[in-house]
DRENSEKE-223353 format. One record per residue: residue number from 1; x, y, z of N, C-alpha, C in turn. Coordinates in steps of 0.1 Angstrom, whole numbers, plus 5000, padded with zeros to 4 digits. Atoms other than C-alpha are relative to their C-alpha. Layout:
# DRENSEKE-223353
site resi=NUM&nxx=X&nyy=Y&nzz=Z&caxx=X&cayy=Y&cazz=Z&cxx=X&cyy=Y&czz=Z
...
END
This chain:
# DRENSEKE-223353
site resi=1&nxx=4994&nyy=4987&nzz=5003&caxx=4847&cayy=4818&cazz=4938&cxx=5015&cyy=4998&czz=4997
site resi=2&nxx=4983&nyy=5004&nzz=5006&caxx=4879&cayy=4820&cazz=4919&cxx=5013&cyy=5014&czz=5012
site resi=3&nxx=4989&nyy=4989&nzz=4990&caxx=4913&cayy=4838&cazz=4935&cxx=5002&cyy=5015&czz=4989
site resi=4&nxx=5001&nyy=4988&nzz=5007&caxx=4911&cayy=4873&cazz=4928&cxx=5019&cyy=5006&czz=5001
site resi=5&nxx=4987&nyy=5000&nzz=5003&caxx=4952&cayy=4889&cazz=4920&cxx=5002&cyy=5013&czz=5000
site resi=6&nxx=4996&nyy=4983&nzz=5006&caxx=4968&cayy=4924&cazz=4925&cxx=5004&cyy=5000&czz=4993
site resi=7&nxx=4995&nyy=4997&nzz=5011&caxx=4987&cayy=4943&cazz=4905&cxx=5014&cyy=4999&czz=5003
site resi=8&nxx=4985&nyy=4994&nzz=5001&caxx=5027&cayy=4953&cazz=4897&cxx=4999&cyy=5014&czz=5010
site resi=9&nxx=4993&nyy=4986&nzz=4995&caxx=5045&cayy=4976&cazz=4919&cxx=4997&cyy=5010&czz=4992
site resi=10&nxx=4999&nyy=4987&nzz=5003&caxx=5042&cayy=5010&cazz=4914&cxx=5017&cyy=5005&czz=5006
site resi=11&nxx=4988&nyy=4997&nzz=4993&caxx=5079&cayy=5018&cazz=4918&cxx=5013&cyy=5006&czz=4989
site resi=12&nxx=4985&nyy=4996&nzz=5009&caxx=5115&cayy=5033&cazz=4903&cxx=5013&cyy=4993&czz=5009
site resi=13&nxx=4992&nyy=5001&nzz=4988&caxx=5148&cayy=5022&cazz=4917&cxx=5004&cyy=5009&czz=5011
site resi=14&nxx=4997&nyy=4995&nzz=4993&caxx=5152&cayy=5050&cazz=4936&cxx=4992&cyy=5003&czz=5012
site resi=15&nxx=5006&nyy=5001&nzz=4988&caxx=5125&cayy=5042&cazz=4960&cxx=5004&cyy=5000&czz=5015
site resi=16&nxx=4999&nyy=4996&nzz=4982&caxx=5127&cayy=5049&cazz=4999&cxx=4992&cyy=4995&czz=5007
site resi=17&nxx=5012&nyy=4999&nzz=4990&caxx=5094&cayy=5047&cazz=5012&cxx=4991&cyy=4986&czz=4990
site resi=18&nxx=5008&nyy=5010&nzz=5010&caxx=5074&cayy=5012&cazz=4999&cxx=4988&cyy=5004&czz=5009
site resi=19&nxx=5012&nyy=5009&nzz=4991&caxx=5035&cayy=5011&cazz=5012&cxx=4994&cyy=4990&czz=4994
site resi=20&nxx=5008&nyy=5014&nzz=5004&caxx=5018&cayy=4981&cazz=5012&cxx=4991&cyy=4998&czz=5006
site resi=21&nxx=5015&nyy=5002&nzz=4995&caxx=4986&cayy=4976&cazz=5012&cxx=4994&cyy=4984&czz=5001
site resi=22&nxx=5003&nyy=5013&nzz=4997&caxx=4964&cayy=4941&cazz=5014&cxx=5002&cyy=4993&czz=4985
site resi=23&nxx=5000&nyy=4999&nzz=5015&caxx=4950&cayy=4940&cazz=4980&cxx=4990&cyy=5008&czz=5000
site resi=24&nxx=5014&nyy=4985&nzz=5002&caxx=4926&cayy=4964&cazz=4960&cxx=4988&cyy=4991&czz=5002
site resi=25&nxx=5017&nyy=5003&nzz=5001&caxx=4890&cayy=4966&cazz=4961&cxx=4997&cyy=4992&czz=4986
site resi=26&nxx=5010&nyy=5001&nzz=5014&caxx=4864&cayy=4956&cazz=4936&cxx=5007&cyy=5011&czz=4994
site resi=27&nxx=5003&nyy=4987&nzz=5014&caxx=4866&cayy=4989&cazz=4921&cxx=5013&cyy=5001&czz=4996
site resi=28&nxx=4985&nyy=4997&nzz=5000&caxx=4903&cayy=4994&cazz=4925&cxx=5006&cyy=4989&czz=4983
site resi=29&nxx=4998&nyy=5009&nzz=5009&caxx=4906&cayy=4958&cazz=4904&cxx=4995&cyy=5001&czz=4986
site resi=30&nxx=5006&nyy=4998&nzz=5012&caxx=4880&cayy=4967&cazz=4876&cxx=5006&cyy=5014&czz=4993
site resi=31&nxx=4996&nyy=4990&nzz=5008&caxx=4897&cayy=5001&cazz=4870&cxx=5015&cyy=5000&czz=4998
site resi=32&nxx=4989&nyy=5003&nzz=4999&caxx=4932&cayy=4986&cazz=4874&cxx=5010&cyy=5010&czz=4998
site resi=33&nxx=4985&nyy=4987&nzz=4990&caxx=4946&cayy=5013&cazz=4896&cxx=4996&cyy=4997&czz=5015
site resi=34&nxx=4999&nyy=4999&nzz=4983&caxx=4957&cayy=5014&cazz=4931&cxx=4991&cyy=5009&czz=5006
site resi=35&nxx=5008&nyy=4988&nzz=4991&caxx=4930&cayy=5032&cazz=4953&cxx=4991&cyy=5005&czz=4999
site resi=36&nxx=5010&nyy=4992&nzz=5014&caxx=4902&cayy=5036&cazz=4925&cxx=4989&cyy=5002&czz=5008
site resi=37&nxx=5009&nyy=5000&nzz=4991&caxx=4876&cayy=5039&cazz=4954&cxx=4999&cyy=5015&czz=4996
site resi=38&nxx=5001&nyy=4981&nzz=4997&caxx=4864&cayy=5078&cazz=4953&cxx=4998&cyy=5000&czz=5014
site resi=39&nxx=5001&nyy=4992&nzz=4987&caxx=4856&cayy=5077&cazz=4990&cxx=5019&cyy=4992&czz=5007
site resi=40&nxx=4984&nyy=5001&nzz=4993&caxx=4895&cayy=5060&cazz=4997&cxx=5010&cyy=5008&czz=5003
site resi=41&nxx=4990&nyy=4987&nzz=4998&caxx=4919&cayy=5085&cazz=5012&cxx=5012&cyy=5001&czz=4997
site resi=42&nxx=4986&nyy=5001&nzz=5000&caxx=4948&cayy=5073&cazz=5001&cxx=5006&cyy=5014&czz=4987
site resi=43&nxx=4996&nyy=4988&nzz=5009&caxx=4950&cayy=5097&cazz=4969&cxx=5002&cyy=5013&czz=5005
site resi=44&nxx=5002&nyy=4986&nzz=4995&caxx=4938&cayy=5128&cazz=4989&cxx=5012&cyy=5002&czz=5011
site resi=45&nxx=4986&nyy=5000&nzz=4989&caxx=4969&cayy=5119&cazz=5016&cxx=5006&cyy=5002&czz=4991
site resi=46&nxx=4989&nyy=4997&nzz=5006&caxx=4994&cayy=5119&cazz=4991&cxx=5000&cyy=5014&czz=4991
site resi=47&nxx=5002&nyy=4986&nzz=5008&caxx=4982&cayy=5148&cazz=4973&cxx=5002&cyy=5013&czz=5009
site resi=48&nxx=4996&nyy=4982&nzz=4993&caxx=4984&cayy=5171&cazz=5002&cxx=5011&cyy=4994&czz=5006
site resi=49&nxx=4984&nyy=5003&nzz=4989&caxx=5019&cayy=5156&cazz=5021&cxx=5009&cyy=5001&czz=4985
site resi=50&nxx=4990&nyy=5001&nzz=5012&caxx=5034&cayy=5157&cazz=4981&cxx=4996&cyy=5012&czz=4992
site resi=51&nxx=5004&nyy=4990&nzz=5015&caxx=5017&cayy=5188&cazz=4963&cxx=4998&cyy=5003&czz=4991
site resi=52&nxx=5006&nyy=5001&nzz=5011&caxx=4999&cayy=5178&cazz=4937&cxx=4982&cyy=5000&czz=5002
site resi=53&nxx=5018&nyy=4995&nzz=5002&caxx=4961&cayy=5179&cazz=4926&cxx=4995&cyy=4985&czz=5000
site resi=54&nxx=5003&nyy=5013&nzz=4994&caxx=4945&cayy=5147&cazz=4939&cxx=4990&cyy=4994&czz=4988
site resi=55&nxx=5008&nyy=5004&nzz=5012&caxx=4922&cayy=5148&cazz=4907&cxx=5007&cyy=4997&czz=4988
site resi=56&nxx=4992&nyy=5004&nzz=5008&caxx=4951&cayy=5142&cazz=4882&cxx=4996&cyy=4986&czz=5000
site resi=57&nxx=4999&nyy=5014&nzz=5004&caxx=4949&cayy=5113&cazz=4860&cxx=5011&cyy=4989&czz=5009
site resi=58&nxx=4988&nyy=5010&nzz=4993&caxx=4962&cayy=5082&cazz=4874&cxx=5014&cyy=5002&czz=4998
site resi=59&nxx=4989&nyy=4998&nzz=5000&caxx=4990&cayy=5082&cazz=4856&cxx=5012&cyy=5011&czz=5003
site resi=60&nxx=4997&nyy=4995&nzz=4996&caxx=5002&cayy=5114&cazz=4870&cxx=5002&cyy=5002&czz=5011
site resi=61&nxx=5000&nyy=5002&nzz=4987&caxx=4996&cayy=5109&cazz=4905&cxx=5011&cyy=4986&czz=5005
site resi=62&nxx=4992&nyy=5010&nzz=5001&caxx=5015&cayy=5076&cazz=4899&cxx=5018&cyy=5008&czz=4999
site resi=63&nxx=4988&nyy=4996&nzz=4997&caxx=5045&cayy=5098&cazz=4889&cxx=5003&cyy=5009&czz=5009
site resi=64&nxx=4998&nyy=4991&nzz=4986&caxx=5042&cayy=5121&cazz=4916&cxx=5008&cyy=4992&czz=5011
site resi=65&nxx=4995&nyy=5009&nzz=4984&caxx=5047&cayy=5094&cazz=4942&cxx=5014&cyy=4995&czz=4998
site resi=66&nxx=4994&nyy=5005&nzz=5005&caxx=5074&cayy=5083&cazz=4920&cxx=5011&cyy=5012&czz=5002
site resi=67&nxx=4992&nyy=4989&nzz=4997&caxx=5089&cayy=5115&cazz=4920&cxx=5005&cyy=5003&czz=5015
site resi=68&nxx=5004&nyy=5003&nzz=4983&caxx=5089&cayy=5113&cazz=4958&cxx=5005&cyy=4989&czz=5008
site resi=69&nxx=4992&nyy=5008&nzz=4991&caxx=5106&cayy=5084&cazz=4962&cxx=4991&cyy=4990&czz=5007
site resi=70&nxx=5014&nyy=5010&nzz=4992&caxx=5072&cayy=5062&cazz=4974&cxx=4999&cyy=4988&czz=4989
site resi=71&nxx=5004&nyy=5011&nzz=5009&caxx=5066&cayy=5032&cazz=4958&cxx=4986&cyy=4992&czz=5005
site resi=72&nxx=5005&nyy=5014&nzz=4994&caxx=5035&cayy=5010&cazz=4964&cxx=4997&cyy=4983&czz=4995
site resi=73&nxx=5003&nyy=5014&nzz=5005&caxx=5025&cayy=4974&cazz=4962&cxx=4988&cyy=4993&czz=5010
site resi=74&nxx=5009&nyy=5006&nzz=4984&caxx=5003&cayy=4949&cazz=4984&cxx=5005&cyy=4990&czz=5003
site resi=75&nxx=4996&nyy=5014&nzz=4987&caxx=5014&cayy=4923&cazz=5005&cxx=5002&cyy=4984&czz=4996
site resi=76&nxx=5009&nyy=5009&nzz=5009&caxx=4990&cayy=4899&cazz=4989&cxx=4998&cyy=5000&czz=4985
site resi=77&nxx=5001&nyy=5002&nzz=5015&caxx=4995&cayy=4884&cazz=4952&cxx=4988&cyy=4994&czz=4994
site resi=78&nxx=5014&nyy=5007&nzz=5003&caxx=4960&cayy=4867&cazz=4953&cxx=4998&cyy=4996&czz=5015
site resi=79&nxx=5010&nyy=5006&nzz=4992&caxx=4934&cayy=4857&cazz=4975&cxx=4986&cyy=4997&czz=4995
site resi=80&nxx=5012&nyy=5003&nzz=5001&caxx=4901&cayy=4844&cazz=4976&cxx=4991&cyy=5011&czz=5010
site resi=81&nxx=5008&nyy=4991&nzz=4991&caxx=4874&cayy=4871&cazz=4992&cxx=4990&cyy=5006&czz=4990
site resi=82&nxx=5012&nyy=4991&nzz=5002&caxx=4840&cayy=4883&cazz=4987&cxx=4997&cyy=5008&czz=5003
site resi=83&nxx=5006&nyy=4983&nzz=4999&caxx=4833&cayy=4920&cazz=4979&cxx=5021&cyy=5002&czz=5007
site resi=84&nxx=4990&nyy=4992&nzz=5000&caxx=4863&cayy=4943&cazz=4991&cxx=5007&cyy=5003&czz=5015
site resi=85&nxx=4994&nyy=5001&nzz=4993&caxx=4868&cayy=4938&cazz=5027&cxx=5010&cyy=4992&czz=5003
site resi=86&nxx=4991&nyy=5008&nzz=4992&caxx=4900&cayy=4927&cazz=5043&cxx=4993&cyy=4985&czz=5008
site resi=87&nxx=5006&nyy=5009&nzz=4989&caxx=4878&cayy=4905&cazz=5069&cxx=4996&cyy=4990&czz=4992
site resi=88&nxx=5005&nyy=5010&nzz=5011&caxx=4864&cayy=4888&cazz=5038&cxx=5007&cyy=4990&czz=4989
site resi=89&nxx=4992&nyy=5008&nzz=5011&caxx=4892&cayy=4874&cazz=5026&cxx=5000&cyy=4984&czz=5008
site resi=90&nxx=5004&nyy=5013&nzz=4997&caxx=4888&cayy=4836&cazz=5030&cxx=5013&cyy=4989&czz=5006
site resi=91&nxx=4985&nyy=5003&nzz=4994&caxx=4916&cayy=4818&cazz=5053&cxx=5003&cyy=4991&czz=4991
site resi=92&nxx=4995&nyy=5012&nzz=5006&caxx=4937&cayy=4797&cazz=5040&cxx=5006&cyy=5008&czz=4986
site resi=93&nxx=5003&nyy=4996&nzz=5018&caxx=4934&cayy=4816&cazz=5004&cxx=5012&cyy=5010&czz=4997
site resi=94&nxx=4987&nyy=4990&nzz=4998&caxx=4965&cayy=4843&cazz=5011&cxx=5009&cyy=4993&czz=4994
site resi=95&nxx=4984&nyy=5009&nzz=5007&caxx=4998&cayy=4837&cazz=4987&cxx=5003&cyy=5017&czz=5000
site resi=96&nxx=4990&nyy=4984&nzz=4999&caxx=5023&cayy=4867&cazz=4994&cxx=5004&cyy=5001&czz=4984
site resi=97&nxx=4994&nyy=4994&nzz=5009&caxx=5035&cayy=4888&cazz=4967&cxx=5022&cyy=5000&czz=5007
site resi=98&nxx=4983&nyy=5002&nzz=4996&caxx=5079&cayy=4881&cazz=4968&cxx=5004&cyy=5017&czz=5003
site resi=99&nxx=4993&nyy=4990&nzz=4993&caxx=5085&cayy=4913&cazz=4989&cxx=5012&cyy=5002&czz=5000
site resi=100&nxx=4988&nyy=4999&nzz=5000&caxx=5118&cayy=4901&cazz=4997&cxx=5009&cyy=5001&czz=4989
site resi=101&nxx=4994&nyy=4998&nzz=5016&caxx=5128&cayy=4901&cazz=4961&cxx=5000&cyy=5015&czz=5000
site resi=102&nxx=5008&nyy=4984&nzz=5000&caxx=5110&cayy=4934&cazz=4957&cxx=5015&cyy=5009&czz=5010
site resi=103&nxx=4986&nyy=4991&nzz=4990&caxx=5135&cayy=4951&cazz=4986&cxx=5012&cyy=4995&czz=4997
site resi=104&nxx=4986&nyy=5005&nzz=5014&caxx=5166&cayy=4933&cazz=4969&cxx=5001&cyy=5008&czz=4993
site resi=105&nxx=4999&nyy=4992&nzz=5013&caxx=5159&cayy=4950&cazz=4939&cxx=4997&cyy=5014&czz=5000
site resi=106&nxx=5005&nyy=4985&nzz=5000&caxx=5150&cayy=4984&cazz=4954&cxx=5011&cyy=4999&czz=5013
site resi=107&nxx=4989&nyy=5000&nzz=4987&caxx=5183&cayy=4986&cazz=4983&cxx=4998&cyy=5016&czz=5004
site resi=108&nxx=4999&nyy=4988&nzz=4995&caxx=5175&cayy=5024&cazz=4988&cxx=4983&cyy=4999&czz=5007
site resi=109&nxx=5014&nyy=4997&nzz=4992&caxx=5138&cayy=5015&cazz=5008&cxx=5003&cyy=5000&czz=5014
site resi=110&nxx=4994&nyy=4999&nzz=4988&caxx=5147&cayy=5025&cazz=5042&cxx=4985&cyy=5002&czz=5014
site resi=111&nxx=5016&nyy=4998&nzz=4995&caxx=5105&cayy=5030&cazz=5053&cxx=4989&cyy=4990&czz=4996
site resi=112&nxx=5010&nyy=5006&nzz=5007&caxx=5078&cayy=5003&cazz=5045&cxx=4989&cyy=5010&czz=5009
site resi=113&nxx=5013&nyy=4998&nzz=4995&caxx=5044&cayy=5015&cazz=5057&cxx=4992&cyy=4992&czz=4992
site resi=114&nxx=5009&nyy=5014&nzz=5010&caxx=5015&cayy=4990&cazz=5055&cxx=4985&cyy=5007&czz=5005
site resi=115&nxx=5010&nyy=4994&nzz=5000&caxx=4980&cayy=5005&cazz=5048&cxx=4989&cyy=4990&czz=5007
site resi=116&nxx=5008&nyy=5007&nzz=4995&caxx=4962&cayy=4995&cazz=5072&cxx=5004&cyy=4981&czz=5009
site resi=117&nxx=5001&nyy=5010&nzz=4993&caxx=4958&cayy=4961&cazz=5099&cxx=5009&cyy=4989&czz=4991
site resi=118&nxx=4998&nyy=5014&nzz=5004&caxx=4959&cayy=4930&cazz=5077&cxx=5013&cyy=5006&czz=4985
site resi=119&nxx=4988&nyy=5000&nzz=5011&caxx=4983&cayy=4946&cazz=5051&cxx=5015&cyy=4996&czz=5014
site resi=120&nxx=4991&nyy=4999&nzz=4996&caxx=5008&cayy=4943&cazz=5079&cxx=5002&cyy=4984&czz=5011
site resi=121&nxx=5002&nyy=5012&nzz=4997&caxx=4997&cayy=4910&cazz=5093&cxx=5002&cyy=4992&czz=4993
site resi=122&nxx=5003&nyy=5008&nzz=5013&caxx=4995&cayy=4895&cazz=5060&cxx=5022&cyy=5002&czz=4999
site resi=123&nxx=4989&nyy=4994&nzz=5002&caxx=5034&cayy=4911&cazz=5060&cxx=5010&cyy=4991&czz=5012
site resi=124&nxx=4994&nyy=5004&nzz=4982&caxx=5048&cayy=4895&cazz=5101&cxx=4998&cyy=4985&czz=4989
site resi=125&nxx=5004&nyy=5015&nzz=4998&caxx=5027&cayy=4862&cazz=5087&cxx=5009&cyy=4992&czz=4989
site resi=126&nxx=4997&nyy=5005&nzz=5012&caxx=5042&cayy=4855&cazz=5054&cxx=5010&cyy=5004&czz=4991
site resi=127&nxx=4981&nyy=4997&nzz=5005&caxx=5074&cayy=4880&cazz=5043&cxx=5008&cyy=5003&czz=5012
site resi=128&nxx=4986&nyy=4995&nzz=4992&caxx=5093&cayy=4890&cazz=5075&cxx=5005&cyy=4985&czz=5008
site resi=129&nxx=4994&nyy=5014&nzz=4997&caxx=5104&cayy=4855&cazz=5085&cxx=5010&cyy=4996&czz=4990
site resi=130&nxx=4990&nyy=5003&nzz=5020&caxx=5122&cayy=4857&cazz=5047&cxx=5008&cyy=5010&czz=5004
site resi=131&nxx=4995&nyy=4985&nzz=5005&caxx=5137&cayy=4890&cazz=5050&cxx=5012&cyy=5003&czz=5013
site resi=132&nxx=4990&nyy=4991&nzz=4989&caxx=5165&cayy=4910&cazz=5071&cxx=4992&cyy=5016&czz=5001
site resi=133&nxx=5012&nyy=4982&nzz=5005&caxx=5145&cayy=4942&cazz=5080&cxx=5005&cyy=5009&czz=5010
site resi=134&nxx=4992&nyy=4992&nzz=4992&caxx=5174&cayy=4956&cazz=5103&cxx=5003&cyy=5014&czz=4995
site resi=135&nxx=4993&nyy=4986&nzz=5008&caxx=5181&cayy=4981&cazz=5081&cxx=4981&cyy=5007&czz=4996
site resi=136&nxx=5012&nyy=4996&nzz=5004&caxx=5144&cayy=4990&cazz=5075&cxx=4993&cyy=5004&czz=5012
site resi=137&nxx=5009&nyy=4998&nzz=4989&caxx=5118&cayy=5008&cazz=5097&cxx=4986&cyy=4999&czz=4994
site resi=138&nxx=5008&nyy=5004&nzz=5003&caxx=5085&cayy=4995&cazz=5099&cxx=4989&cyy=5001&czz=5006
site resi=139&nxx=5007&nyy=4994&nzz=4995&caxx=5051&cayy=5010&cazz=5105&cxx=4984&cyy=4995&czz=4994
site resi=140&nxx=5013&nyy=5003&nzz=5008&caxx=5017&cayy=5003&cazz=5103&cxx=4991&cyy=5015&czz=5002
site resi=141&nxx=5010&nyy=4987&nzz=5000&caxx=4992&cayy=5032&cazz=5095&cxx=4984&cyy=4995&czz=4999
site resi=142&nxx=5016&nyy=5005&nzz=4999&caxx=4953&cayy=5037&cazz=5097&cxx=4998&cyy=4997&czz=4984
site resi=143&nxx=5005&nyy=5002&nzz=5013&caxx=4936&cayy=5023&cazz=5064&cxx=4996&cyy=5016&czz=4994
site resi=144&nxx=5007&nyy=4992&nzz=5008&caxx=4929&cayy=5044&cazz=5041&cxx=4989&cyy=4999&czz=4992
site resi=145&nxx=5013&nyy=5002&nzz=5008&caxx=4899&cayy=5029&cazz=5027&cxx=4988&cyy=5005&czz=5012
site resi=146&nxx=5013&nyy=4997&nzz=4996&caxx=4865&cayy=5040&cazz=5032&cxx=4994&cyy=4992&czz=5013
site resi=147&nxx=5000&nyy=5010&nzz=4993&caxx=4858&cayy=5012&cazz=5057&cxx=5006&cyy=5005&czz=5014
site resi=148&nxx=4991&nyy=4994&nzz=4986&caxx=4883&cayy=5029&cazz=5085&cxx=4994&cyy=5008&czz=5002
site resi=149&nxx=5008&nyy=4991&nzz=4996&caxx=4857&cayy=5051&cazz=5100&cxx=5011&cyy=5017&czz=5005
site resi=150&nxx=4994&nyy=4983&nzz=4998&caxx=4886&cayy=5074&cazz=5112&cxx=4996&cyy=5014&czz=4991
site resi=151&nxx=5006&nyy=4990&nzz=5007&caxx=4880&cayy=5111&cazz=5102&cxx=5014&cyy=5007&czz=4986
site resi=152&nxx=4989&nyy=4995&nzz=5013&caxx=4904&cayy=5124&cazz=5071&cxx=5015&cyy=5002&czz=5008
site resi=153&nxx=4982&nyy=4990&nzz=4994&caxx=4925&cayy=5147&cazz=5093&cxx=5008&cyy=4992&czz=5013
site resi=154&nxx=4989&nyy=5009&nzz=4997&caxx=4934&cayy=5119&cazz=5116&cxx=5009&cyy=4991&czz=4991
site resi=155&nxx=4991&nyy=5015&nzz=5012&caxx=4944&cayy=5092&cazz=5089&cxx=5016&cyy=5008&czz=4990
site resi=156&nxx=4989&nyy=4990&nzz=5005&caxx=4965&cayy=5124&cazz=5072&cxx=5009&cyy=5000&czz=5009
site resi=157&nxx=4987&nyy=4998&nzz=4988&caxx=4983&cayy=5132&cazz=5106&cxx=5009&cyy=4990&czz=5003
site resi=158&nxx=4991&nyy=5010&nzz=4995&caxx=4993&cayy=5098&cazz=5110&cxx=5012&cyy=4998&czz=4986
site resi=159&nxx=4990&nyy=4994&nzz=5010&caxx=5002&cayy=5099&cazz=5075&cxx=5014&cyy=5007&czz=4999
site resi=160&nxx=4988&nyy=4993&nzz=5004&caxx=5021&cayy=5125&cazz=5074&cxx=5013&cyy=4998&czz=5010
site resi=161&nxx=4990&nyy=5004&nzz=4989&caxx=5040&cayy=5115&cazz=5108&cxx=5008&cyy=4991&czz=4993
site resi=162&nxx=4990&nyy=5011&nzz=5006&caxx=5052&cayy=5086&cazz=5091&cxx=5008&cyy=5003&czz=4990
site resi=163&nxx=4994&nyy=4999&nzz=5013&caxx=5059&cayy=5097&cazz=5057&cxx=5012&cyy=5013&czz=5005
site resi=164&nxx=4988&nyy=4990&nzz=5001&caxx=5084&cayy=5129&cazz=5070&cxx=5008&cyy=4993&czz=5006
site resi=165&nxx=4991&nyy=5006&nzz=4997&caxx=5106&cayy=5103&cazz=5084&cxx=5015&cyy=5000&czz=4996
site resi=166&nxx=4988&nyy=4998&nzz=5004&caxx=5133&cayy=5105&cazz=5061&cxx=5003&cyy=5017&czz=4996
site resi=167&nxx=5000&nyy=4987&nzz=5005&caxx=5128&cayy=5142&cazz=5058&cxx=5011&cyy=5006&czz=5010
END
């Protein structure tokens, strides 16, 4: 099985808030958008903590978050893994996406949040040994993929706890 590869930042320089996820799904990768799952919550969170319509074309919802000051990315620039779980990603097979560049060239991110476990393991194991992240606060939240059995209105609460941080 070959190494499968996210995408580009979703970002402006005036980002605040980065989340980072692991990498996309299957579905996520064949529709090459962040989150393309219909049962993933991550759309339906940002649509009600940002107010907008969660059904908007990608590219709309893209500038929403943008408007907002959110940027995302994943963690992970490639890996090896079968099907769409995290758990399935094959050791060894992990190469970080250059974060620390990333936060260089974005100096106004003052919040990372990492969606989910291994986005934020994948983050300790492989960019914060590179990085100064004194000036940054750093959170991990419940997944938002389908997979996280949590119920909506917790994964939202936590959500939204984190995200009004700079508010």
């Amino acid at each position: 099985m070959s190494a499968i590869t996210s995408f580009a930042a979703l970002a402006d320089k005036s980002a605040q808030i980065l989340i980072l996820g692991s990498m996309p799904s299957l579905t996520s990768l064949k529709a090459q958008q962040y989150y393309a799952h219909p049962r993933n919550s991550f759309w339906p969170i940002m649509a009600s903590l940002y107010a907008f319509d969660a059904n908007l074309k990608y590219d709309f919802k893209v500038q929403n978050l943008m408007m907002h000051q959110v940027a995302v990315w994943d963690v992970l620039q490639s890996c090896i893994r079968h099907g769409s779980l995290d758990s399935a990603i094959v050791n060894g097979s992990r190469v970080a996406n250059d974060v620390g560049l990333f936060l260089q060239q974005h100096p106004n991110i003052k919040l990372v949040c990492f969606n989910g476990a291994e986005a934020e393991t994948s983050f300790k194991r492989f960019v914060l040994t590179q990085i100064d992240v004194k000036n940054l606060k750093l959170t991990r939240l419940p997944s938002t993929s389908p997979a996280n059995t949590q119920s909506f209105a917790q994964k939202q609460a936590a959500w939204a706890a984190a995200l009004t941080f700079l508010e």
